[in-house]
C-alpha positions in Angstrom: 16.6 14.3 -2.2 15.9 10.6 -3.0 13.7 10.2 -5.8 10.7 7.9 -5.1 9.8 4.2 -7.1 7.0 6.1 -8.7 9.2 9.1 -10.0 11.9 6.4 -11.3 12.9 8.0 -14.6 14.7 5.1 -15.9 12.1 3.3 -15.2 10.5 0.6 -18.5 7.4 2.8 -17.8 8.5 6.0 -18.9 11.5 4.9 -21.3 10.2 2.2 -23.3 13.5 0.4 -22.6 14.5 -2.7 -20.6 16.5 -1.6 -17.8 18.0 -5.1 -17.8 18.6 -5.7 -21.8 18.2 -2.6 -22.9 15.6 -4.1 -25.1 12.8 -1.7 -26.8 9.9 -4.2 -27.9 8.1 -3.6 -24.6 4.6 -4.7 -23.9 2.0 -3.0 -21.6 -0.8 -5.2 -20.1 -3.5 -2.8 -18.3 -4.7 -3.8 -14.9 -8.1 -4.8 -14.7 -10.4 -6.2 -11.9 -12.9 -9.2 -13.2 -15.6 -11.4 -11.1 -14.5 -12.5 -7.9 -11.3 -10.3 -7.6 -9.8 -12.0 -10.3 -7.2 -9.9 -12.6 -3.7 -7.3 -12.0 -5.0 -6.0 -9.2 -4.9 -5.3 -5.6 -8.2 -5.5 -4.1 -8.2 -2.7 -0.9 -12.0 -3.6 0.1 -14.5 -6.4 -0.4 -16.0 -5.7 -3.3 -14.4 -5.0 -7.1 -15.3 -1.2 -6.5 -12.3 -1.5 -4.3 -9.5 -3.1 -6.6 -6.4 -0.9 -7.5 -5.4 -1.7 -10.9 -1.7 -2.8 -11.6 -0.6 -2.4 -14.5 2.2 -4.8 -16.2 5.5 -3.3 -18.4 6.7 -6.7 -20.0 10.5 -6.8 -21.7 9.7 -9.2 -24.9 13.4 -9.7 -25.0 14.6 -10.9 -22.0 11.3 -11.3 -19.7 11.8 -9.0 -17.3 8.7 -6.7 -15.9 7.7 -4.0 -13.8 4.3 -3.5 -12.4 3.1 -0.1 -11.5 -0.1 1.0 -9.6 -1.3 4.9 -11.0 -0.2 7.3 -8.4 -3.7 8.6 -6.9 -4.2 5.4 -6.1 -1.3 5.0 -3.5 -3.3 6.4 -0.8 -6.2 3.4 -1.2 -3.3 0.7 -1.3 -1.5 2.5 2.3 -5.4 2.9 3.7 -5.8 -1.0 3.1 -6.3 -3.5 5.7 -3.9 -5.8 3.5 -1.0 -3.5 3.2 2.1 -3.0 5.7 5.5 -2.6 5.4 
């Protein structure tokens, strides 16, 4: 069975390691929603209440990131008006 993005275990999220560089000084930025829809988010409603948070795994060495949204929110993001594949 194919394993899903969000069960990835090579992923920067759950090693701590670049899959690009193999670089280990990795940086996590946490999601947040601010006024007016502003932040790493995904707003799946009108109002801030709504906003999935999306959080940021930055490679210091090379740049490359991955942005990952917590998995009980995946429902809210497929619900959304927004979304579609």
């Amino acid at each position: 069975m194919k394993k899903s993005s969000t069960e990835k275990e090579d992923s920067m999220k759950n090693t701590k390691i670049c899959p690009k560089c193999n670089g280990s000084d990795i940086l996590i930025v946490d999601g947040y929603a601010g006024a007016y829809g502003s932040g790493n988010n995904i707003m799946t409603g009108a109002t801030i209440f709504s906003a999935v948070k999306v959080n940021r795994y930055v490679c210091c060495s090379c740049g490359y990131t991955e942005e990952w949204i917590n998995k009980e929110d995946i429902e809210k993001v497929k619900r959304s008006k927004k979304a579609h594949y």
